[in-house]
C-alpha positions in Angstrom: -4.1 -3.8 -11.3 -3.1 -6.5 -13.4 -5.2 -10.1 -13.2 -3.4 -12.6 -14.7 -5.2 -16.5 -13.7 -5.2 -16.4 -10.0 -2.2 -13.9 -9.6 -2.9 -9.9 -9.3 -0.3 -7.3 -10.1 -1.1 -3.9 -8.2 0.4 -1.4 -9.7 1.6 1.8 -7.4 -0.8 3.8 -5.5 -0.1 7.0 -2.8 -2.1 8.2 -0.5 -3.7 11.3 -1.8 -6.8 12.6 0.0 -8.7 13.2 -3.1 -10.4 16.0 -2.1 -7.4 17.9 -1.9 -5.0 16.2 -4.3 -2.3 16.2 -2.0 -1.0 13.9 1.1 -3.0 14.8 4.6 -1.5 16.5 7.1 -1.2 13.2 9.6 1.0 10.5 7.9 -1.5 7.6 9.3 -4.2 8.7 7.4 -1.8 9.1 4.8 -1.0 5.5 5.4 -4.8 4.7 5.4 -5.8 5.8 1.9 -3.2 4.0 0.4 -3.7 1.1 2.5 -7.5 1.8 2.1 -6.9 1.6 -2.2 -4.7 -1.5 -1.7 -7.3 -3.3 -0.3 -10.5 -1.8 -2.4 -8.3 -3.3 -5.0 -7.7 -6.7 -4.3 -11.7 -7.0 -3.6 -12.7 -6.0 -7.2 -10.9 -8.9 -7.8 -12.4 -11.2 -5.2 -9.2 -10.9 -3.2 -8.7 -9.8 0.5 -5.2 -8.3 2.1 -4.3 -12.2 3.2 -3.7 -12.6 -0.4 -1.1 -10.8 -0.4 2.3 -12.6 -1.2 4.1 -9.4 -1.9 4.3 -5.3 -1.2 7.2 -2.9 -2.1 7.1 -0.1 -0.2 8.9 3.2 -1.7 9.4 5.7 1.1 11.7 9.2 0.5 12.1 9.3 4.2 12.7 6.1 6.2 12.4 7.6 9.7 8.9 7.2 8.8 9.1 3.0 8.8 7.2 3.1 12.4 4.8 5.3 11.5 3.6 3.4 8.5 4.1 0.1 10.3 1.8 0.8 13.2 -1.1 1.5 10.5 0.0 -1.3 7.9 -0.1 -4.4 10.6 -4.2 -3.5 11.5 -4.8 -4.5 7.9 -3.6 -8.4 7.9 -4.7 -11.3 10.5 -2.2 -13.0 11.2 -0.8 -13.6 7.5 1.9 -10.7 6.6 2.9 -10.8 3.0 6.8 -10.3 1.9 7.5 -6.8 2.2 10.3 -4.8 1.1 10.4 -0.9 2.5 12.8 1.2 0.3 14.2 4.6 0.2 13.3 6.5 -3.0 13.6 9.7 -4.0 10.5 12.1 -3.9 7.4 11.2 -5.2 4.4 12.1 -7.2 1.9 14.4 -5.5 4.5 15.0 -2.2 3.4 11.8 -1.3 4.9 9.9 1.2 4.4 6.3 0.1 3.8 4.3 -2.9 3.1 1.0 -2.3 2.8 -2.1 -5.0 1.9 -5.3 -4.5 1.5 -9.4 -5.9 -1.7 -11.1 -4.7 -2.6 -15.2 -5.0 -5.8 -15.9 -4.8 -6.2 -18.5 -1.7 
């Protein structure tokens, strides 16, 4: 992550289960560490998910957009950043998501 004033640049993350250097077996726990790093992020910078203004979402397989949805809305109030969700092709690690992200500080 990048701070520059009052605007963070997160840089992309997947969801690795770093005891095993590879995605778990259940995409929403999957969804969790990378949601989980997202968020341990933003508060080493004295941010929280509603700062959010912005998340791309790279996906190789977008039947999985309701999987990661259902996990991604418990993170946010009621404040949803922009959000793009693309198809990619295959990522580092097998993973199944990389997300990246543009945070204001409130």
């Amino acid at each position: 992550a990048v701070l520059v004033g009052e605007t963070l640049y997160l840089a992309g993350a997947i969801g690795i289960d770093p005891a095993t250097g590879e995605p778990p077996p259940k995409i929403e726990d999957e969804v969790k560490i990378v949601m989980d790093s997202m968020k341990s992020r933003l508060e080493m910078a004295g941010m929280s998910m509603n700062d959010l203004v912005m998340v791309n979402i790279h996906c190789p397989d977008l039947s999985l957009y309701g999987a990661f949805n259902d996990v991604y809305r418990t993170y946010f109030d009621d404040h949803f950043p922009a959000r793009a969700f693309l198809g990619s092709g295959p990522l580092l690690a097998n993973g199944h998501f990389e997300l990246t992200g543009i945070a204001v500080k409130q």
